[in-house]
N, C-alpha and C positions, 0 to 999 in steps of 0.2 A: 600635408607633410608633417607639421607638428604632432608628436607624441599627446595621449591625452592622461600623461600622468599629471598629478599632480605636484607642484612646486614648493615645498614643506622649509618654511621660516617660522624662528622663534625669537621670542623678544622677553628679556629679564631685567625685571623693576622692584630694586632694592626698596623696604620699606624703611626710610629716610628714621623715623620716630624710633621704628624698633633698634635701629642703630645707636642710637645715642639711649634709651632706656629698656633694659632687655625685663623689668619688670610690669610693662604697659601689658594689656592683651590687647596683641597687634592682631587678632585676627577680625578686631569690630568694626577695623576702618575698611574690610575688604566688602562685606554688602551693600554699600553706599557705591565703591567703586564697581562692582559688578554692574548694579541697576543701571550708574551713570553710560556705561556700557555700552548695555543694550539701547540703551534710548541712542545715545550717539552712532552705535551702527544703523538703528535703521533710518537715521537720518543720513549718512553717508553713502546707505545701499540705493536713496530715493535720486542721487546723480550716478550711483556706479549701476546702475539699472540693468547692465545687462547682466552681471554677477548675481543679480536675486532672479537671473530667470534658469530658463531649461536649455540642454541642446537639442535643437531641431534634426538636425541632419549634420554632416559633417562641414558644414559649410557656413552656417545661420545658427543663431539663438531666439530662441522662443524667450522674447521678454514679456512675462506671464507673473512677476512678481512673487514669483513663490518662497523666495527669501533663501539664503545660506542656512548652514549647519553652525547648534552652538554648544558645546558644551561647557559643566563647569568640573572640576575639581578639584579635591582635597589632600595633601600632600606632609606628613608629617615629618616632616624635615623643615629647616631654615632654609631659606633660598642660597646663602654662602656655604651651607654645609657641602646641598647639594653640586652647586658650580664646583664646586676644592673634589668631588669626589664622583665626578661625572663620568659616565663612560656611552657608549656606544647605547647599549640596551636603556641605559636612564633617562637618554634624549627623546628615545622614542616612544617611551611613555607619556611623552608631552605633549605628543600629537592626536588630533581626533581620529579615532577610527581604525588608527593603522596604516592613515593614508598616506605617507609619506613616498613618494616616488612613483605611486601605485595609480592605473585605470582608476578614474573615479565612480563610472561608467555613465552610461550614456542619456539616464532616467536623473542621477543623483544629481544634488547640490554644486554647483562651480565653486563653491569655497565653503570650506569648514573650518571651523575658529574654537577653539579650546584655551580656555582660561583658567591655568593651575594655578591655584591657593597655596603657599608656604605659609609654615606656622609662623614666620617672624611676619605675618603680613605681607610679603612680596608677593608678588605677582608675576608667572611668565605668559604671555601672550603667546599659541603658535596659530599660524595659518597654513593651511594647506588650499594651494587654487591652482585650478586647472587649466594646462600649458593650452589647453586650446581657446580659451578665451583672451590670453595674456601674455606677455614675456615676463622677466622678472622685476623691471623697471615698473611694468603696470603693479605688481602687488606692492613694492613698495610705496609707491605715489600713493595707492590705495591706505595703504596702513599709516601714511604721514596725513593723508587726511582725515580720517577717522579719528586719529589721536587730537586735530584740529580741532575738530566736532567735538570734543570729548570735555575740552578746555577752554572754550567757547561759548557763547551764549549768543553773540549778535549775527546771526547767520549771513546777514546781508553782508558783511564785510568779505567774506570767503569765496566769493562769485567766481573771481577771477583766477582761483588755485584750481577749478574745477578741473577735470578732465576732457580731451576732445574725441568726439565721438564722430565727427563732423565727413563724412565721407567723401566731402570737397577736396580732401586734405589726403585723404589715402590715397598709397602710386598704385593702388589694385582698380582695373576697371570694373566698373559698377554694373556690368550687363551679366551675360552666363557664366559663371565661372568655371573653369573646369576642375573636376572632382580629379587632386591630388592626389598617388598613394599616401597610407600615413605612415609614418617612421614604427616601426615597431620597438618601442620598449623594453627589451629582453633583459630579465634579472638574472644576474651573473652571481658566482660564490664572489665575494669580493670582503675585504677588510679594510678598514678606515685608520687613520693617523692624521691628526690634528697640528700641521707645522707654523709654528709663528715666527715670524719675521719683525724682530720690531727696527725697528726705524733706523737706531744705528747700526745695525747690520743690512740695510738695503743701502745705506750713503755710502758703506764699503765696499757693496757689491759697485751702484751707478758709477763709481768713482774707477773702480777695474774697467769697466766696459767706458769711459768715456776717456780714457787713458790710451784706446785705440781709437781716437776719432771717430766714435759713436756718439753723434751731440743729444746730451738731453735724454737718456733713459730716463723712462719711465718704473716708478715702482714693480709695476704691473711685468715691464717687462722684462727687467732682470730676474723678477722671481721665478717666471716662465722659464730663463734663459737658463739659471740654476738647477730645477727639479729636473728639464729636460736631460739636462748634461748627465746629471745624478743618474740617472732613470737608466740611461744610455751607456755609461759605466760598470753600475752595480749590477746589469741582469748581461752582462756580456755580450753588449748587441755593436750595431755600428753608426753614424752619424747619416752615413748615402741608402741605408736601409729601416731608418726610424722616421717615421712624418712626424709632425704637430699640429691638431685644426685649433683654431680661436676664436671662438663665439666675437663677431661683432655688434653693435647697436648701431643701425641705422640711420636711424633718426636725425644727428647732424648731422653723417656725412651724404647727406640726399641733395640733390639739386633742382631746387631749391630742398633747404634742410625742413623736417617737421620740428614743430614744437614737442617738448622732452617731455609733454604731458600729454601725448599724444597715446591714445589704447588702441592696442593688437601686438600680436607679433612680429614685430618691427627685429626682427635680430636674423642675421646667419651667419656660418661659420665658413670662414676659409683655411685652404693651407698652408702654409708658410712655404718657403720657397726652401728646393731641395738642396739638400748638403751634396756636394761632391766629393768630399775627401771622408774619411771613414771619422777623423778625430777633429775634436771642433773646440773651439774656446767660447765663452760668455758672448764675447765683440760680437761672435760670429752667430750665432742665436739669433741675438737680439737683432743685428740687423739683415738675416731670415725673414725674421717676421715681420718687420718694416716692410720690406721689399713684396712678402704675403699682402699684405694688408694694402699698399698700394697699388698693386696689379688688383686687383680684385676691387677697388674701389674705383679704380679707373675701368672696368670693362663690365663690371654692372652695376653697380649701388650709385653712382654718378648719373647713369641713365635711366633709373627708376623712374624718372618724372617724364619718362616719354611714354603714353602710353603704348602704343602698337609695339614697347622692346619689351614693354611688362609682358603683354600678350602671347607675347612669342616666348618668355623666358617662362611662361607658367604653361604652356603648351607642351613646351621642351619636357618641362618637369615630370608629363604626365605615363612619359616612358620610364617601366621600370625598371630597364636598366641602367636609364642615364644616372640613375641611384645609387645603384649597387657595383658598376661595371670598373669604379675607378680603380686605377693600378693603386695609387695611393694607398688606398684600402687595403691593400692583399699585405700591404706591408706593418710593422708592427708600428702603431700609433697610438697618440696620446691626445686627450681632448681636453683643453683650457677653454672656463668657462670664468670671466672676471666680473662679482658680481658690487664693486667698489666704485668709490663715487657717488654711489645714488640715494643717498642719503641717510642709510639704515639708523645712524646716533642720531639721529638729528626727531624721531619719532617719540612725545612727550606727550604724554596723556595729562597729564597737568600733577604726574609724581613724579617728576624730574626726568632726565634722558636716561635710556636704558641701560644696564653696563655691560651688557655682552648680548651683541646680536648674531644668530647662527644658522645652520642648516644640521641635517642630521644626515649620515654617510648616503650615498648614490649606489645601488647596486648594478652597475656599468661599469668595467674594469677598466682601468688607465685616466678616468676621468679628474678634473683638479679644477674646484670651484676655490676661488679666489675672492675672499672679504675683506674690509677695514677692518684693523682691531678700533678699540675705543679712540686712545688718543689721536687718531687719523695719518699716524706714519708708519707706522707697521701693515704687515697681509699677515692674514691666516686663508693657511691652504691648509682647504678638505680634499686628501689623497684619497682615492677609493682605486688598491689593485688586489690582485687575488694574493694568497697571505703566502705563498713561497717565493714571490718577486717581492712582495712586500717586505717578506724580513731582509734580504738582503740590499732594497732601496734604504730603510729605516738604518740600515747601518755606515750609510757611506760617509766617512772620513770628511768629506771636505764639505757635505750636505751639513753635521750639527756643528759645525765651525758657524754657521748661519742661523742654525732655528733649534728653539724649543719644542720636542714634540711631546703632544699631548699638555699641554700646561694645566695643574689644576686650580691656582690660583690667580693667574695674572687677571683675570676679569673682575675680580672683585676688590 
């Protein structure tokens, strides 16, 4: 069922020396860091084992050790120049290959890793890995250990960060499994906007929605509960005729829960529960999606661990209409995708933590992945709609009361 695009994250590491002296050549500390590198990936690829293999069939990997994609290059720009003056076409310079969101196909590499050079010494790191090896929890676990490895020397200590491969532990039966359709990937004309949310303007939002006896908003879901409203405002649509799906993580809520270091894709998406009335407030969003997320965790993510309901719900699956056929669908929708929490600042190759970690636009319209900013109380939402709903979302009145879009300097 999973798409086999690939999942395109970058990571930018300010060069700490060229900061404080702009007369050093910062470019002589990047060979030492490149080499250390490589030595540290393929020491990281020899647990992520199946990443350095091939795909067999739609179902298995051919672990054949054939290793990832690496590139290197050179970048004559400062790393702050670039972030203060970034755009859409810049980002995706950064990626190997062009992969970003794209079939990786079915012979190539599960992960390509490109490592730009900035003149002031910086360093951005991107990866591209393929959604059918992974969710996006697995790449970043991936990329906090590598950085591990990288900063590290006593290998024995790191046993226990490893990843679980352990097929004791997965709710999928281990006998035939039945061949899924897969999602098809379709690229849409679609345009991107970058909105950040920093912190105290999420305390103003949680603080509206808990002012109607919503206990405990979450960041995550007022931000949701915002763009949605916006969304449903500015292109002149209705609340009883707009869905919302929201990518869940399984993993704790499974019964029993797996460990958070647990590889595959462990995620699906539900729909929030329907509006009735045409016009709706934040309260009313937010606890939508509560209501989503508990029906749906109650009637299957709870029962994962029985196998004969896996069996049947992957059987179910293998109709293709049960896919396509939902009313849901036919109506005009919006996909949240939260990719926060999971550690993305927290990845330090041994030149300090990164200062802006990202993704580069989705060409899927309506889509809205959701990141940490740095200081850990803010969201940046990657908006990706086609660019006439766009310009009239990007203007709503009560949407930049809330966020900065496109910011070119908050990251550094």
């Amino acid at each position: 069922m999973v798409a086999p695009n690939a999942v395109p994250l970058v990571y930018f590491y300010l060069n700490q020396s060229y900061e404080y002296d702009h007369d050093i050549d910062a470019t002589l500390t990047q060979g030492p860091k490149i080499l250390a590198l490589k030595k540290s990936l393929s020491k990281v690829l020899s647990i992520y084992y199946p990443l350095a293999g091939r795909l067999k069939d739609k179902i298995s990997i051919e672990c054949n050790d054939q290793g990832v994609s690496l590139l290197v290059t050179r970048i004559k720009l400062t790393l702050s120049t670039f972030i203060q003056n970034h755009n859409e076409p810049s980002l995706n310079s950064l990626f190997p290959d062009e992969l970003q969101w794209k079939d990786m196909g079915s012979s190539a590499s599960l992960v390509a890793i490109q490592i730009n050079c900035f003149a002031c010494g910086g360093i951005a790191i991107s990866v591209c890995m393929s959604h059918k090896v992974g969710d996006v929890s697995v790449l970043f676990n991936f990329l906090n250990d590598w950085a591990l490895f990288n900063r590290k020397t006593e290998e024995e200590k790191l046993i226990t960060t490893f990843p679980i491969f352990n097929t004791t532990t997965s709710p999928f039966p281990q006998g035939d499994l039945p061949v899924l359709p897969e999602f098809v990937f379709v690229k849409q004309k679609t345009v991107t906007r970058r909105l950040v949310f920093q912190g105290s303007k999420i305390e103003s939002l949680k603080a509206m929605v808990s002012s109607h006896k919503v206990e405990n908003p979450s960041r995550v879901e007022v931000v949701i509960a915002l763009i949605y409203k916006c969304v449903v405002f500015a292109l002149g649509l209705t609340a009883n005729n707009t869905t919302w799906r929201v990518v869940v993580n399984l993993r704790k809520r499974m019964v029993p829960p797996l460990p958070e270091n647990s590889v595959g894709n462990l995620v699906l998406s539900f729909f929030a529960s329907n509006m009735e009335k045409r016009e709706m407030e934040l309260h009313d969003v937010v606890s939508r999606t509560r209501e989503g997320l508990f029906e749906f965790c109650e009637k299957y993510v709870k029962k994962f661990g029985d196998v004969s309901f896996v069996s049947e719900f992957l059987n179910r699956a293998t109709s293709t209409s049960t896919l396509v056929s939902s009313p849901q669908e036919k109506k005009s929708s919006l996909f949240f995708t939260s990719w926060c929490r999971l550690g993305m600042y927290e990845t330090d190759f041994g030149w300090g933590k990164p200062v802006w970690v990202t993704t580069c636009g989705c060409p899927v319209r309506n889509t809205i992945i959701l990141l940490d900013t740095k200081d850990g109380d803010g969201v940046e939402a990657v908006v990706n709609m086609e660019e006439n709903d766009m310009a009239r979302f990007e203007c709503d009145v009560e949407l930049l009361q809330y966020v900065s879009l496109n910011p070119s300097h908050w990251a550094c």
